[in-house]
C-alpha positions as CSV (number, residue, x, y, z in Angstrom):
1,X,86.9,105.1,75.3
2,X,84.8,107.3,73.0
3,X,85.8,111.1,73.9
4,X,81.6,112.2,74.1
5,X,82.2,109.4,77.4
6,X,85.2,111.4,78.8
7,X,84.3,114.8,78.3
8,X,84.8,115.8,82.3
9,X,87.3,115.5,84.8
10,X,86.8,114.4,88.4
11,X,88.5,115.8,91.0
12,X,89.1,114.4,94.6
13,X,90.3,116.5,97.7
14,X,93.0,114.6,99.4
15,X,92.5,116.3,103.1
16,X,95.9,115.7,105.4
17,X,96.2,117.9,109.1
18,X,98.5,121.1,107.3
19,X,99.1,119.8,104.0
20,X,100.7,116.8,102.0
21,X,104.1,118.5,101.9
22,X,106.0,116.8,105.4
23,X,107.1,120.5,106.5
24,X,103.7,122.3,105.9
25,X,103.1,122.6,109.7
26,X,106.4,124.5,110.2
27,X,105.4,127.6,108.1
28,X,104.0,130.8,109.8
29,X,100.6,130.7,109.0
30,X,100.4,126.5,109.6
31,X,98.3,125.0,112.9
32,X,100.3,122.7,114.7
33,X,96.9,121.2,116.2
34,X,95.1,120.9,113.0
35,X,95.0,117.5,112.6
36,X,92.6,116.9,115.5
37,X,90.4,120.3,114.9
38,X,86.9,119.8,113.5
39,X,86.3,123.2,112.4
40,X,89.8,123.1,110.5
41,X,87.8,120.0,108.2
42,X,84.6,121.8,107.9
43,X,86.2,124.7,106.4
44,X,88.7,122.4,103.7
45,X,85.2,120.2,103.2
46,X,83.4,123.6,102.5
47,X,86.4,125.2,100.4
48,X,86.1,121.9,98.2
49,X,82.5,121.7,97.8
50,X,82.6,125.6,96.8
51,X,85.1,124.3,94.0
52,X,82.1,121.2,93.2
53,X,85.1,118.8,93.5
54,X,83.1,115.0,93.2
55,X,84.6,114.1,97.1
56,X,86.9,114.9,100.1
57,X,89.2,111.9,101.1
58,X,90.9,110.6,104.4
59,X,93.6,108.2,104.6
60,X,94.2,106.3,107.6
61,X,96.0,103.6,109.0
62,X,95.3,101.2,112.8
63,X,99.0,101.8,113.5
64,X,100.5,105.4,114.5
65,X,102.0,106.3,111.3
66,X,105.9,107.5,111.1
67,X,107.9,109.4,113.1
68,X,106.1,111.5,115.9
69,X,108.7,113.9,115.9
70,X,108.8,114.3,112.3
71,X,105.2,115.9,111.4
72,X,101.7,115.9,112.9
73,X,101.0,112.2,113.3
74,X,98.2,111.7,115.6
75,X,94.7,111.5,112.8
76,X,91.0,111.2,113.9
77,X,89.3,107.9,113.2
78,X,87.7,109.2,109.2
79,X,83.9,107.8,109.2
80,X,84.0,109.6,112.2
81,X,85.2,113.1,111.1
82,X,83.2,112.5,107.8
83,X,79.8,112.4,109.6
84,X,80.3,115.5,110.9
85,X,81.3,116.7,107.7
86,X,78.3,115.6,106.5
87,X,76.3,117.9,108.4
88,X,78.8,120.8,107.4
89,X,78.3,120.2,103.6
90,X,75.5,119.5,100.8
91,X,76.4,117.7,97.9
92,X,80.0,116.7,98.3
93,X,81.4,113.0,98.6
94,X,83.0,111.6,101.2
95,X,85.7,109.0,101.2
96,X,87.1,107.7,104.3
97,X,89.9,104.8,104.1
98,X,89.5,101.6,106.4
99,X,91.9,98.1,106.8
100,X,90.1,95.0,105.7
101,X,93.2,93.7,107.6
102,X,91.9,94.7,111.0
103,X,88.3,95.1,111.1
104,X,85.7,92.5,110.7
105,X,83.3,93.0,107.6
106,X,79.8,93.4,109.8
107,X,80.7,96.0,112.3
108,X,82.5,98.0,108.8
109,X,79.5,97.4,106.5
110,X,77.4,99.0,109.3
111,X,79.5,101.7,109.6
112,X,80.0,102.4,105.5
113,X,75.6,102.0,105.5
114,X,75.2,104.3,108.2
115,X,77.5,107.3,106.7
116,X,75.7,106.6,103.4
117,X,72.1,107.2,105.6
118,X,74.0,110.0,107.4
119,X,75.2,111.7,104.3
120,X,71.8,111.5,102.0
121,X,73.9,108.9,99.5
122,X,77.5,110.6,99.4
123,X,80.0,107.7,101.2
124,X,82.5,106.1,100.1
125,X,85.1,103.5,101.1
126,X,88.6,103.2,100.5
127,X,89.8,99.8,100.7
128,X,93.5,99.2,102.6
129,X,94.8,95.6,103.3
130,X,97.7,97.3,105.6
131,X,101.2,96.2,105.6
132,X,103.9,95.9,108.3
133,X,104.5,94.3,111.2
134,X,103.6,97.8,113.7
135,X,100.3,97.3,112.7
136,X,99.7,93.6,113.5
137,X,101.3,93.8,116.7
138,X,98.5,96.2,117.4
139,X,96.2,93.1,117.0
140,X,97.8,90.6,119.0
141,X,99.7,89.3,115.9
142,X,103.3,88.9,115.3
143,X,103.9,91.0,111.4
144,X,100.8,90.8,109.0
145,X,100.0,88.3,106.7
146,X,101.4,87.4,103.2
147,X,100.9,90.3,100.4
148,X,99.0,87.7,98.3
149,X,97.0,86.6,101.5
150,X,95.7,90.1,102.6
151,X,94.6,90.6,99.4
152,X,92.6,87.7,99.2
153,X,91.1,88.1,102.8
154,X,90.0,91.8,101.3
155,X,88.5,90.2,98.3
156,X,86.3,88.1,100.3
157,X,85.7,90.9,102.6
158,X,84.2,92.9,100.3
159,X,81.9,90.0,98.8
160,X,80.6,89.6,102.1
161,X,80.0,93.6,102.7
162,X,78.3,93.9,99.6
163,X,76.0,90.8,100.7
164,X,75.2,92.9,103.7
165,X,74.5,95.7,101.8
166,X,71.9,93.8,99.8
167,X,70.2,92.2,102.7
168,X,67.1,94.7,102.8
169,X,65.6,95.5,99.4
170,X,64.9,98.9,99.0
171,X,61.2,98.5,99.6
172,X,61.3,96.4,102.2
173,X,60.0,99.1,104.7
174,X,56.3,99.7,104.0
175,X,55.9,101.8,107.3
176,X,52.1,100.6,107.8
177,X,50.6,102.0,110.4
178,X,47.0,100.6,109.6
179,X,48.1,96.9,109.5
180,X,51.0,97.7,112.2
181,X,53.6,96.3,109.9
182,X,57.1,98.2,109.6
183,X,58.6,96.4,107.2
184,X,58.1,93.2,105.2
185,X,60.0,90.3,106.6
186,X,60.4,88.1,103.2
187,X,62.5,91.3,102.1
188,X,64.8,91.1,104.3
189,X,67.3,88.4,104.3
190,X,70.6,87.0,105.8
191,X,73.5,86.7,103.9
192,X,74.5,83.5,104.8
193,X,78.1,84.4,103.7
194,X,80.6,81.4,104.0
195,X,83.9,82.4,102.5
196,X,87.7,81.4,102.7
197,X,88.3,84.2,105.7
198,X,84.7,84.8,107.0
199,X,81.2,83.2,108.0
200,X,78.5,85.7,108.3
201,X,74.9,84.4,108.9
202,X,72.6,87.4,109.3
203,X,71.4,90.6,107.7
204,X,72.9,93.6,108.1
205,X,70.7,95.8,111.3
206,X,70.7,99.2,108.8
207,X,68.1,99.4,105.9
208,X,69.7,99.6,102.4
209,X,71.3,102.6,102.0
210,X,70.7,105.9,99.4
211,X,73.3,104.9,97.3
212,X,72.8,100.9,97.4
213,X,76.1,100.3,98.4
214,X,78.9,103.0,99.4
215,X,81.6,103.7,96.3
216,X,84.6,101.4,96.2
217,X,87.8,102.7,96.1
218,X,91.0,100.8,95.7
219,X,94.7,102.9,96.3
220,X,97.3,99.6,95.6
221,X,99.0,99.7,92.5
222,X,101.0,96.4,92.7
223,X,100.4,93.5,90.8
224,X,97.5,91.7,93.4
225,X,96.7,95.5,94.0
226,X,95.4,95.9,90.0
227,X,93.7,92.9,89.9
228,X,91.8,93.8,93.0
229,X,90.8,97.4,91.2
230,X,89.8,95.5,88.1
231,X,87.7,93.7,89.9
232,X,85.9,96.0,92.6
233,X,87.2,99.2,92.7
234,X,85.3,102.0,91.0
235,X,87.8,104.6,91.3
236,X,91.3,104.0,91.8
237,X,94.0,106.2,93.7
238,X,97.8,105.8,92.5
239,X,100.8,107.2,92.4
240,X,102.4,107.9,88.8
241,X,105.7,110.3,88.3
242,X,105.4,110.3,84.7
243,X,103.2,110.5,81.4
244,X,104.0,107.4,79.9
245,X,104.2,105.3,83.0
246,X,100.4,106.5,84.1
247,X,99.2,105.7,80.3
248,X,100.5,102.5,80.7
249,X,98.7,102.4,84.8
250,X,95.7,103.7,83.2
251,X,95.2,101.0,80.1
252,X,96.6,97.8,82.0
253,X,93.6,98.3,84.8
254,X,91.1,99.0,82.1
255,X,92.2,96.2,80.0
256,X,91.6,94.1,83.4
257,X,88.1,95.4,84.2
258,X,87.3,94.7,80.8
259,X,88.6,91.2,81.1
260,X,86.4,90.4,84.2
261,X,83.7,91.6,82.2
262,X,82.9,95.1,83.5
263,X,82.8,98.6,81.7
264,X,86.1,99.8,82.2
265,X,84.3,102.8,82.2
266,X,83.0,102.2,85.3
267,X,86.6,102.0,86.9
268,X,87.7,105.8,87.6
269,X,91.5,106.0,87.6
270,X,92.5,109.1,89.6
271,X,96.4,109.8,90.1
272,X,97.6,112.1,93.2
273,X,99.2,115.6,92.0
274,X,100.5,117.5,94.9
275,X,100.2,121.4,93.2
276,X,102.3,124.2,94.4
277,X,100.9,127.3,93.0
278,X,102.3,130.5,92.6
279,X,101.1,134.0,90.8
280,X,104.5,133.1,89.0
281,X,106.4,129.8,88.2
282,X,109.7,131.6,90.2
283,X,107.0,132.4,93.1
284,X,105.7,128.8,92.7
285,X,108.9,127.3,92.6
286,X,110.5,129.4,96.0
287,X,107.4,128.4,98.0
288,X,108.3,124.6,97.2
289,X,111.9,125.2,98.0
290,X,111.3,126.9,101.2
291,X,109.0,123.5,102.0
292,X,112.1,121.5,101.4
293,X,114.1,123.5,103.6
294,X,111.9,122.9,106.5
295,X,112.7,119.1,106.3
296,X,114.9,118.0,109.2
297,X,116.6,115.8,107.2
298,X,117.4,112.9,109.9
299,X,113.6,112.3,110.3
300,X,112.8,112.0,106.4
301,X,116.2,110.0,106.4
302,X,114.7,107.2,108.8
303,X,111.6,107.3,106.9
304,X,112.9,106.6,103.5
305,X,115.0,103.7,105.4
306,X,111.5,102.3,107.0
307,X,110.2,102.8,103.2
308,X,113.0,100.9,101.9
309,X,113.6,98.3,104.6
310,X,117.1,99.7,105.4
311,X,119.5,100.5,108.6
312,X,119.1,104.5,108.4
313,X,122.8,104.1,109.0
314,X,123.0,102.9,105.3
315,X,122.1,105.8,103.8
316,X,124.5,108.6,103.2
317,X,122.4,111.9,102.6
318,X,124.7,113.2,100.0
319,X,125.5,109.9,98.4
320,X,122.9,107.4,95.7
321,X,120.9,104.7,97.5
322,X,123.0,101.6,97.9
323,X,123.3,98.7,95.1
324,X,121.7,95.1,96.4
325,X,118.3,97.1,97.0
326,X,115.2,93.8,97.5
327,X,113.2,93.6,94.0
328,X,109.8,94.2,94.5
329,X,108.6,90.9,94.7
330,X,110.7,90.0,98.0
331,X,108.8,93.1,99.8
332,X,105.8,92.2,101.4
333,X,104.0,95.5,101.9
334,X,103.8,98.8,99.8
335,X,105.1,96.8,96.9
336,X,104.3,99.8,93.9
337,X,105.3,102.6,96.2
338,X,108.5,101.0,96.9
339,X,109.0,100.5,93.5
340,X,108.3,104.1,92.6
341,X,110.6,105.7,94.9
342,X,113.8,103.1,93.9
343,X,112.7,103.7,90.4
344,X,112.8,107.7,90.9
345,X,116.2,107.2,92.4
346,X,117.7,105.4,89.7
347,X,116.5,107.1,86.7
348,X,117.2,110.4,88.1
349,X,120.5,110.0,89.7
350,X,119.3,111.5,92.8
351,X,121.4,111.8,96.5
352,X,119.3,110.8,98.9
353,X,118.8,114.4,100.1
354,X,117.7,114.8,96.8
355,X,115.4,112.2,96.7
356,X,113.8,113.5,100.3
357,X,113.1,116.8,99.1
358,X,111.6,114.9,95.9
359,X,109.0,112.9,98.4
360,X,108.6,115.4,101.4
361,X,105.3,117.1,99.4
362,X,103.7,113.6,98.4
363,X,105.4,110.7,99.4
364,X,105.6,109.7,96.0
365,X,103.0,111.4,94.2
366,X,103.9,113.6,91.3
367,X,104.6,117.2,92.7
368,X,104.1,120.3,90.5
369,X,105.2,124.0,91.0
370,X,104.1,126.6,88.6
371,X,101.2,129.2,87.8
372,X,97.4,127.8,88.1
373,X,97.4,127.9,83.9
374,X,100.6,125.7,84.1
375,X,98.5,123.1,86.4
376,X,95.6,123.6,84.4
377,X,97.7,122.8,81.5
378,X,98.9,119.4,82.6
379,X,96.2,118.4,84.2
380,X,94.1,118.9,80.8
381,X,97.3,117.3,79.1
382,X,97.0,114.3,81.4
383,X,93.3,113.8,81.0
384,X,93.3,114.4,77.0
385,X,96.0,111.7,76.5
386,X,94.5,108.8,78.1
387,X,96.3,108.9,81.6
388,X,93.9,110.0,83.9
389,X,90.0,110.1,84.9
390,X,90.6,112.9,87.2
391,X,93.1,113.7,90.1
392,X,93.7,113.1,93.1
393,X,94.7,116.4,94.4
394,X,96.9,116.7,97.6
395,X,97.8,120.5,98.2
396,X,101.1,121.0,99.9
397,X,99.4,123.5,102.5
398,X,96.2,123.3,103.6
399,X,93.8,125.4,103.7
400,X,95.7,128.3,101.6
401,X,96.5,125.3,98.8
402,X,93.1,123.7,98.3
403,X,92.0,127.8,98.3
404,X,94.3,128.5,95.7
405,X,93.6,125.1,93.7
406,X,89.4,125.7,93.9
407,X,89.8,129.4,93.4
408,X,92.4,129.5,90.2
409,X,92.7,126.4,88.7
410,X,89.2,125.1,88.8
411,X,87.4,128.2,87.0
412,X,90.5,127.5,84.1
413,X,89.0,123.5,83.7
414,X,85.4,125.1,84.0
415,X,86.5,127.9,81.3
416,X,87.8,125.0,79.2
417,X,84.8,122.3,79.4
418,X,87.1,120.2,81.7
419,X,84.8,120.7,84.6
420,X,81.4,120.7,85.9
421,X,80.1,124.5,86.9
422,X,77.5,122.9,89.2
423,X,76.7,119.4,90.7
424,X,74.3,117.5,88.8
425,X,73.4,114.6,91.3
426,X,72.9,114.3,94.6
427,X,75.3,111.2,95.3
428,X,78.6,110.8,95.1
429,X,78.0,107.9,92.5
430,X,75.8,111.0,90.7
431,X,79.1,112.6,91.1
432,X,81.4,110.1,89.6
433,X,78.7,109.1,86.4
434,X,78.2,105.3,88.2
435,X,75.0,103.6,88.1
436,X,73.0,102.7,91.6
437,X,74.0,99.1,92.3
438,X,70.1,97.1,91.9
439,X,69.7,95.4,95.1
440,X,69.7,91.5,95.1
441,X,65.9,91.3,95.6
């Protein structure tokens, strides 16, 4: 990719109740109650719009996720929060993550179109196919489908949602008063949609939205998971530890888009980095130990087991994961995480205290303690060698962390050319340098 073509960064809030680190709601200053406060997401959508990050993010899942006890777990449903952030904010994007395992594509294309509306152009979707057995008993079912399966139910999902997004043309309301004629009937159209997993007959009941269709956003990283970003996302969340294994990320999905005949340009690949600032590395690096204290370390014990399909009772917190560990390809959910955190194990040596201390701030994505020039510095250093479009960036403590990330990192990437000083569209395609999908008409 020419460098005149990758010249700035984006950047992505990653908004979670207190902070990414599992502990964050223990310190002093943290709000146990966060996670269900609206004026707590105003102000972390407002901190990262000050900063002109390109979009705020929510993660969700149709299952209560983890261990109650363990952190806050209870999360409000995100196209919901994100209209009202919409009316708190401007110019920045939204992203809100929903299961094309358990919802039906109509009802979800609605909802994706009518944030767009909401929002003047700024939504976004984050596509999940939702793993474990929890979840499906949710639905009436008995454990979820197939890894291969779910993905292929999502691919036709989103054929069918992007049908629906295409069933007004964008002039198909002429809003005639003379001739009493609202909009013009031979522009709008059913989709007719008869796929392997759904049959959809009509067009959707919300006019084409600003942006044409919402952005696409794809967070799996295994092998169904990249071939699903090659071929719809246009940004990509994932979770890399090291330089060379997120070069090697970063070119394979590009070399797929490419394949499938689209710009890999056009495919934004944004790995999370959870940063623990500090006016010193030493400062830095206490703050992250004093998270890692605040781990009880029989609730992050029972997750890791859940993560790695274990009896908790096989893990011995000051011993090495067990041999005989599954391969990846006998897991049928979570495949590239799993493999990240085995991998992590391995190479480093790590206890399993170790390794939960090494996971409690991102669950896998790369955490970093130093001075805001240190970040700035690998972030630029990650950009510059082909690894990353832009971050993900999941602060350890929220609201003080995203604070500290828009107030003394950000103005070191604007210093350096790395970062826009002001937004320069309206959209959150504008946002992300993506061209308005041309409506089917």
């Amino acid at each position: 990719m020419p460098e005149a073509e990758r010249s700035r960064l984006h950047l992505n809030a990653f908004l979670m109740s207190t902070g990414h680190h599992e502990a964050s709601w223990r310190l002093p200053e943290s709000d146990p109650y966060a996670s269900t406060d609206i004026e707590h997401y105003k102000n972390l959508a407002r901190i990262a719009e000050r900063g002109r990050l390109d979009s705020v993010f929510l993660a969700d899942s149709p299952v209560l996720m983890g261990d109650p006890g363990r952190r806050p777990a209870g999360k409000l449903e995100p196209t919901v929060l994100l209209t009202a952030l919409a009316g708190a904010t401007r110019r920045i994007g939204l992203i809100a993550t929903a299961s094309s395992s358990y919802n039906e594509p109509y009802n979800l294309a609605r909802r994706f179109a009518s944030l767009d509306h909401v929002s003047g152009g700024r939504a976004g979707w984050n596509i999940v196919t939702t793993a474990g057995g929890d979840a499906a008993r949710n639905f009436g079912l008995d454990d979820s489908p197939p890894h291969r399966e779910r993905y292929e139910r999502a691919a036709d999902f989103v054929d069918v949602s992007k049908k629906l997004w295409d069933s007004w043309a964008d002039d198909a309301i002429v809003a005639d008063k003379e001739r009493g004629v609202h909009a013009d009937p031979a522009r709008v159209r059913g989709v007719d949609h008869a796929g392997p997993y759904f049959r959809v007959e009509g067009a959707l009941n919300v006019p084409r939205s600003p942006q044409g269709h919402p952005l696409l956003v794809q967070a799996g990283s295994s092998e169904d998971g990249r071939d699903f970003a090659a071929r719809y996302a246009e940004a990509v969340f994932t979770a890399q530890q090291s330089l060379d294994e997120a070069i090697a990320f970063y070119q394979d999905v590009k070399r797929r888009a490419l394949a499938l005949g689209r710009d890999p340009q056009a495919v934004k690949i944004l790995p999370g980095i959870v940063p623990v600032l500090g006016d010193t590395e030493a400062e830095a690096l206490e703050l992250d130990a004093e998270l890692d204290r605040l781990i009880v370390p029989e609730y992050a014990k029972r997750q890791l087991a859940r993560t790695l399909r274990l009896d908790p009772a096989a893990l011995d917190l000051d011993g090495e994961l067990p041999d005989g560990l599954p391969e990846e390809d006998e897991i049928e959910g979570a495949k590239s995480r799993y493999t990240l955190v085995v991998d992590l194990a391995r190479r480093e040596r790590l206890t399993v205290r170790q390794l939960i201390g090494r996971l409690g701030g991102g669950r896998g994505h790369r955490t970093f303690a130093g001075t805001p020039v240190q970040i700035a510095d690998t972030i630029e250093d990650w950009f510059a060698r082909g690894a990353a479009d832009g971050f993900n960036v999941m602060p350890a403590v929220l609201p003080s962390g995203l604070e500290a990330f828009v107030d003394r990192v950000v103005p070191i990437l604007q210093e350096r050319g790395l970062f826009r000083t002001e937004y320069e569209g309206t959209t959150l395609r504008d946002h992300y340098g993506l061209a308005r999908p041309a409506d089917r008409f």
